[in-house]
N, C-alpha and C positions, 0 to 999 in steps of 0.2 A: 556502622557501615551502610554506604548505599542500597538501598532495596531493589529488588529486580526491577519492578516498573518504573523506576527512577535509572535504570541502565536501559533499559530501551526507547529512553527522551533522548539522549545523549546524541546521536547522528542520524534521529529518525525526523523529514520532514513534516510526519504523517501522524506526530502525536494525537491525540483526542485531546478537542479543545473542552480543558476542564471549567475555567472563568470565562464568560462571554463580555460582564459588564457590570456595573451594580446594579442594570434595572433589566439586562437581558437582551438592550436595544445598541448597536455599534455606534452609534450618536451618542450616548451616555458612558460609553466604554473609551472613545476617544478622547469625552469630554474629563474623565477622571483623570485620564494620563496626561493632560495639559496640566492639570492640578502638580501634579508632579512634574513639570517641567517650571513650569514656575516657582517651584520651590527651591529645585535647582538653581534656576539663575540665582536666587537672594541667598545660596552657598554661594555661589563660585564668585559673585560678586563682594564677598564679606571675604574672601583669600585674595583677589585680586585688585578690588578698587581702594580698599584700606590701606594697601603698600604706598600709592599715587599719593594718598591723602597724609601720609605721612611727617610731611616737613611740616605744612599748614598747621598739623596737631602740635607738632612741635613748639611751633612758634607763637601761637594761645595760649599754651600752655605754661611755657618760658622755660621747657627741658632741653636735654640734651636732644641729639639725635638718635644716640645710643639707645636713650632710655627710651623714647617715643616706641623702636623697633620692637617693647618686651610685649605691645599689644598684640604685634604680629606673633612674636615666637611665643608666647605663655597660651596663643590662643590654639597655637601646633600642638602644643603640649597635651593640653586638654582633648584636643578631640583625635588623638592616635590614643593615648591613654586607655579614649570609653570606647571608641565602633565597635569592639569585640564583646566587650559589656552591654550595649546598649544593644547590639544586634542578637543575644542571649536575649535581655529582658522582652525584646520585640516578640520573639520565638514567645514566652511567656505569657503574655498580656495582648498579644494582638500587633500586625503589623501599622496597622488602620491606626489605634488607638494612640501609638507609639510614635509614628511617625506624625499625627496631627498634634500630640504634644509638645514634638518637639519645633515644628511650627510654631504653637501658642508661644513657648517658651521665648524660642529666638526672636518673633515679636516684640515683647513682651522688653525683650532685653535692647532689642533697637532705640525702645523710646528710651530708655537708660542711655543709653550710649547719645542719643542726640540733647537729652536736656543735665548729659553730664556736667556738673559747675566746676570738678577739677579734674587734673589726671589720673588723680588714685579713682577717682568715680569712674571714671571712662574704663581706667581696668580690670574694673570689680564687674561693668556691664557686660565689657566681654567678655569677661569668664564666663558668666552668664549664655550668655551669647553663642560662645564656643559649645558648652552642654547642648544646647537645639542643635545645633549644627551637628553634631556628634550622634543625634538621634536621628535626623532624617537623613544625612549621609548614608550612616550603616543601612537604612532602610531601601534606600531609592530604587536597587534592582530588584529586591524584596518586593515592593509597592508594585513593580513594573509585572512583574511573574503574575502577584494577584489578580491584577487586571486583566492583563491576554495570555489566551491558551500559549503553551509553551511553542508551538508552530509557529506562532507569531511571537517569538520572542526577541528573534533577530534584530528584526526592523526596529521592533521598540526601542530597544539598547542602541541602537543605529541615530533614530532620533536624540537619543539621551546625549550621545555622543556630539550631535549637530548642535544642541543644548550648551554644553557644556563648554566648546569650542566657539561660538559664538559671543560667549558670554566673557570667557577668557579672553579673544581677543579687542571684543569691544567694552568690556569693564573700565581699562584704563584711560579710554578715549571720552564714556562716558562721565567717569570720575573727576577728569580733567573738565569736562563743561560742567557739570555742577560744582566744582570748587569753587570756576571762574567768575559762577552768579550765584550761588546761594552758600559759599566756603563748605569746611570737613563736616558738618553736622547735615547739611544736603545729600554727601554720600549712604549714611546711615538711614537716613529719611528713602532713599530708592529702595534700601532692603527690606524698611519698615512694608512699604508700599507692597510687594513684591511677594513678602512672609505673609505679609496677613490676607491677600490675596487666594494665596494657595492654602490657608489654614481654612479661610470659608468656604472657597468652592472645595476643598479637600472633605471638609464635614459633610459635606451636601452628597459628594457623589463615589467619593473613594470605597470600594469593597471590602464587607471584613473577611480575617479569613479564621478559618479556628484555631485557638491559641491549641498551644503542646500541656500536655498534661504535668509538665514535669513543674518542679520550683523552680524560681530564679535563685543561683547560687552566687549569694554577696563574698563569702572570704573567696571563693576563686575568680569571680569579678575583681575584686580588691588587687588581688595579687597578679591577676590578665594586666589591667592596668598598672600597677606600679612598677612591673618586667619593661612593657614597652615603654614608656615614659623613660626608664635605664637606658635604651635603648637608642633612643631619639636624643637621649642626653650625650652619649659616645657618639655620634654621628654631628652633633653638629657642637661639641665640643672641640674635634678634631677642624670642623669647619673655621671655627672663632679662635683660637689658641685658647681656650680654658683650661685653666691649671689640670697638668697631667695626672696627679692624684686624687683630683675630683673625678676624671674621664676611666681612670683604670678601678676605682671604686666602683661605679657606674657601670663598667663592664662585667665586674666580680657579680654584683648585683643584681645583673641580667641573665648571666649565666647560670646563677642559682635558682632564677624565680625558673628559667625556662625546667631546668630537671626536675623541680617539686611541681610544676604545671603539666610536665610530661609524667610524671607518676601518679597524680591524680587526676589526669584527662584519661589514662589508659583504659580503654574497655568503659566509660562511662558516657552513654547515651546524652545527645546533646550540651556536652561540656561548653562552656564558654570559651575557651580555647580549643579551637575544631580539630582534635585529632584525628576525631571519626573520619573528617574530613580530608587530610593533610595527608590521611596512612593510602588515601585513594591517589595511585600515581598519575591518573588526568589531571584530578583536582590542583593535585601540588607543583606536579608541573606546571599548568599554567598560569597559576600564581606567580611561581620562580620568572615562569616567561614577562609578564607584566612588568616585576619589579626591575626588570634588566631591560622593559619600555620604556620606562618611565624616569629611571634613572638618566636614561641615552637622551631621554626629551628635554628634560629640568635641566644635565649638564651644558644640554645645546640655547634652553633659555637664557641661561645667568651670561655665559660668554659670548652668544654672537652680537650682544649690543657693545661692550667692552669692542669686541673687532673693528664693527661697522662704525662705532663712534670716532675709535683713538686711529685705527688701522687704515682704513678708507675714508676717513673724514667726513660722513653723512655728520646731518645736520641732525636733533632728535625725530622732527615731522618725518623726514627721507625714510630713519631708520625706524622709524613704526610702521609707515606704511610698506617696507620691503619685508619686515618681519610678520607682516599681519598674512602673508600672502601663505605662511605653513598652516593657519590654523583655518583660513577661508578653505584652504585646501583637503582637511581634514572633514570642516562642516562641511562642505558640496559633496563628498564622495561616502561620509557615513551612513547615510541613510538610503542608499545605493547599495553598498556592501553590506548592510545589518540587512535588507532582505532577501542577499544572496545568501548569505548566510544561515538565511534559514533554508538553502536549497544545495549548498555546496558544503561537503565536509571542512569541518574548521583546521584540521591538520595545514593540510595546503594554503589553503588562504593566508589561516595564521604567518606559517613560515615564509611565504612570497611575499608578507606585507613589511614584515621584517629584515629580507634580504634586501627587499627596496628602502626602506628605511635606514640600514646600514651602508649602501649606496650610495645614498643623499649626504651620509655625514661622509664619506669617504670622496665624494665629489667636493664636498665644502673644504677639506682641510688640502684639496690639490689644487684648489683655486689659484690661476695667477696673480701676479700682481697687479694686473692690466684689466680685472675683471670687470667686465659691465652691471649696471642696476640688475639688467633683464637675465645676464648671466648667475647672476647671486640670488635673485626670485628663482630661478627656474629649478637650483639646488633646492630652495627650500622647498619650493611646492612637492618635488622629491619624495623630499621628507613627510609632510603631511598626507601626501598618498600613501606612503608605507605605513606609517603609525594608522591610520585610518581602515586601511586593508587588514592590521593585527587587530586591534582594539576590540571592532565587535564582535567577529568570529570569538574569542578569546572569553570575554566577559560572555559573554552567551552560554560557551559550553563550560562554565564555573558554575554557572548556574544552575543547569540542568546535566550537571554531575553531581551534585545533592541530591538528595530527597526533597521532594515538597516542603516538608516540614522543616528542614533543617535551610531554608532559604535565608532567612537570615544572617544567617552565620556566615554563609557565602555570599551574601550581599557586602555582608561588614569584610570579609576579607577581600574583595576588589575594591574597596575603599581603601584597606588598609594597604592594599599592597602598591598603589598610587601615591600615600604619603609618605612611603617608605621612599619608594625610588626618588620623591622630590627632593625628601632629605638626602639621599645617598650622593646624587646629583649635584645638588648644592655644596656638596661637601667637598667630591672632586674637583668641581670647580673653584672654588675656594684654595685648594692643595695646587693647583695650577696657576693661577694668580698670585699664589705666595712663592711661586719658584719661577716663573718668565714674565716678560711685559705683559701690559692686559691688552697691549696692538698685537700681540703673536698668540694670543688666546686661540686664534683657529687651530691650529695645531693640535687640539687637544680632543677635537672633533673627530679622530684617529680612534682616540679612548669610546666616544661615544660610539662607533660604530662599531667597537667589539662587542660594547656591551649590548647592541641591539643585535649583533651575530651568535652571541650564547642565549638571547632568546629563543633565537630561530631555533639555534641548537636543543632547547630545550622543546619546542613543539615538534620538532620530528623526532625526536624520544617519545615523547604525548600520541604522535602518529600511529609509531611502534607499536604502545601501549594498547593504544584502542584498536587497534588490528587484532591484536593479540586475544585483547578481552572479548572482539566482536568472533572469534573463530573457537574463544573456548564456551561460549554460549552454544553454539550451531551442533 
């Protein structure tokens, strides 16, 4: 359970700033948390510029298309499997240590990936590949905490955010000019660049923090991982039609890991699966709320290109540059809102960012038929202001609803709860696509905006709560 001084970080602007820096100086403390942005992009570009690069690999290769896609999803696999593992062992060993590992690693696995001579080689380096990723994922708000006093921890997450969003929407653009002059082994070559980048200035300047005295537990790691991996397997089983006895085995098997995970997480200090965590109704809420962001984001990805392509007949150029305009919207306005955020309770923010967000999708599925470019930007931007508005408030008070120590675990579960909703998302839209035209896809934009209104839903319960807990303190 949370410690008291870890419940008075919670809605206080005024925390005492406990890290200043690795050397003490706000130039060396800025300079760390670049390190961690840059590591970032060479994630978010390893999820997003490998999809681009995808036929290209295909077609070197001389597979299928089907088969090309297993790089993308075995690499899903992998890294939902471990954040919750690897943000345990982080807890363990050091965030610093852990997180620059898994830099080294994914490096490491880039030059595999680029000097792969077949397909099966290219597979084996992204598994590889996926493992780093899986370690500095679960890390990155972990990393972020170590560096700045929790006062400033808005803004940071705010930047991450502008990170993270810039990267996604310029990945594919980027991905696309390096295919055009140096082909798929170019895309890998920017992450190389990128990982290794943030692996030496990481060594140089990133702060350690003290590991937890406890062990790392492997069989409830093992079995953390092989629940969600079930997990992820029902979800996008449903998405692909995979044989129904594969999908309901899957689910037996998820069901059961989760009751032997909840009977051996019960009352045990630092588990790798975060009950300590989850039993705390800030913390769980706003998980819940995330995974019904994110879900509402990914459903609105997969379909508004399917609309704008078959539906309105944009050309592809049209339809990236109207679609780029949610995620610019999101980068301009995060790093605005992560430092209000360190000055305005996240209840409200949270929920208005989300009630805009559910607005956007509920303006996009009443769109005319007659709609203009500037009409169809201006929903989205909508949208990227509300997602923007949730997001960091959100991830902020996750964070600083733990204990110090137990940052990791929370770190790993806003990661995890980000590739849940991608999955969930994907999957909806998928189930949509399989029952209407993919030109009447908007329609579906109805669903996403529910699911962004039972977030809201669930942060003014979060509201409630912290009311509640702030009046039984007093």
């Amino acid at each position: 359970m949370a410690s008291d001084s870890s419940k008075s970080d919670l809605e206080s602007p005024e925390s005492p700033e406990i890290v200043s820096g690795p050397s003490g100086t706000p130039l060396s403390t800025h300079l760390a948390f670049v390190t961690v942005l840059i590591a970032v992009w060479a994630i978010v570009l390893e999820s997003t510029a490998v999809n681009v690069a995808l036929p290209f690999i295909a077609a070197d290769f001389d597979v299928s298309a089907a088969t090309a896609t297993w790089i993308v999803g075995m690499s899903q696999f992998i890294i939902v499997a471990l954040l919750l593992p690897m943000a345990s062992l982080g807890e363990t060993v050091g965030y610093r240590r852990l997180f620059l590992s898994g830099m080294l690693l994914f490096s490491i696995a880039s030059v595999g990936c680029i000097l792969a001579p077949s397909f099966n080689a290219l597979v084996a380096a992204r598994a590889f590949q996926a493992v780093g990723t899986a370690a500095t994922m679960s890390l990155s708000f972990a990393m972020a905490r170590t560096i700045y006093a929790d006062k400033n921890l808005g803004a940071a997450i705010g930047i991450l955010a502008t990170a993270v969003a810039i990267a996604s929407s310029g990945g594919p653009a980027i991905a696309g000019f390096l295919l055009e002059f140096s082909g798929w082994r170019g895309v890998f070559g920017l992450m190389l660049v990128c990982s290794a980048l943030g692996f030496v200035g990481g060594s140089f300047l990133l702060p350690p923090n003290k590991p937890s005295d406890r062990r790392f537990d492997i069989k409830n790691s093992v079995l953390v991982a092989l629940t969600l991996a079930c997990v992820l397997y029902v979800l996008n089983g449903f998405a692909n039609d995979w044989s129904l006895w594969s999908i309901m085995a899957a689910a037996g098997a998820s069901v059961l890991g989760f009751i032997v995970l909840t009977r051996t997480s019960r009352g045990k200090e630092g588990a790798v699966f975060p009950l300590d965590l989850l039993a705390l109704p800030v913390f769980s809420l706003s998980v819940i709320a995330s995974v019904c962001a994110f879900s509402a984001q990914f459903l609105g990805f997969v379909l508004l290109p399917f609309y704008l392509l078959l539906g309105v007949g944009f050309s592809p150029v049209e339809m990236a540059l109207v679609l780029s305009v949610w995620p610019a919207s999101t980068a301009i306005l995060a790093p605005i809102l992560g430092w209000a955020s360190d000055r305005i309770p996240a209840g409200p923010l949270g929920a208005a960012g989300l009630l805009i967000f559910a607005i956007g999708f509920f303006l996009l599925a009443a769109m005319p038929e007659d709609v203009t470019t500037l009409g169809i930007a201006a929903r989205l931007a909508v949208c990227g202001i509300g997602f923007a508005a949730f997001q960091t408030p959100n991830n902020r008070l996750v964070m600083l609803s733990a204990p110090r120590d137990r940052s990791g675990a929370a770190s790993g579960m806003i990661s995890l709860a980000r590739q849940f909703g991608r999955a969930l998302g994907t999957a909806i839209a998928a189930f949509t696509l399989a029952s209407i035209p993919a030109s009447g896809a908007l329609s579906a934009m109805n669903i996403a905006g529910i699911l962004a209104l039972a977030g809201a839903l669930a942060t003014v319960v979060r509201a409630v709560a912290l009311r509640d807990r702030k009046g039984s303190t007093e």
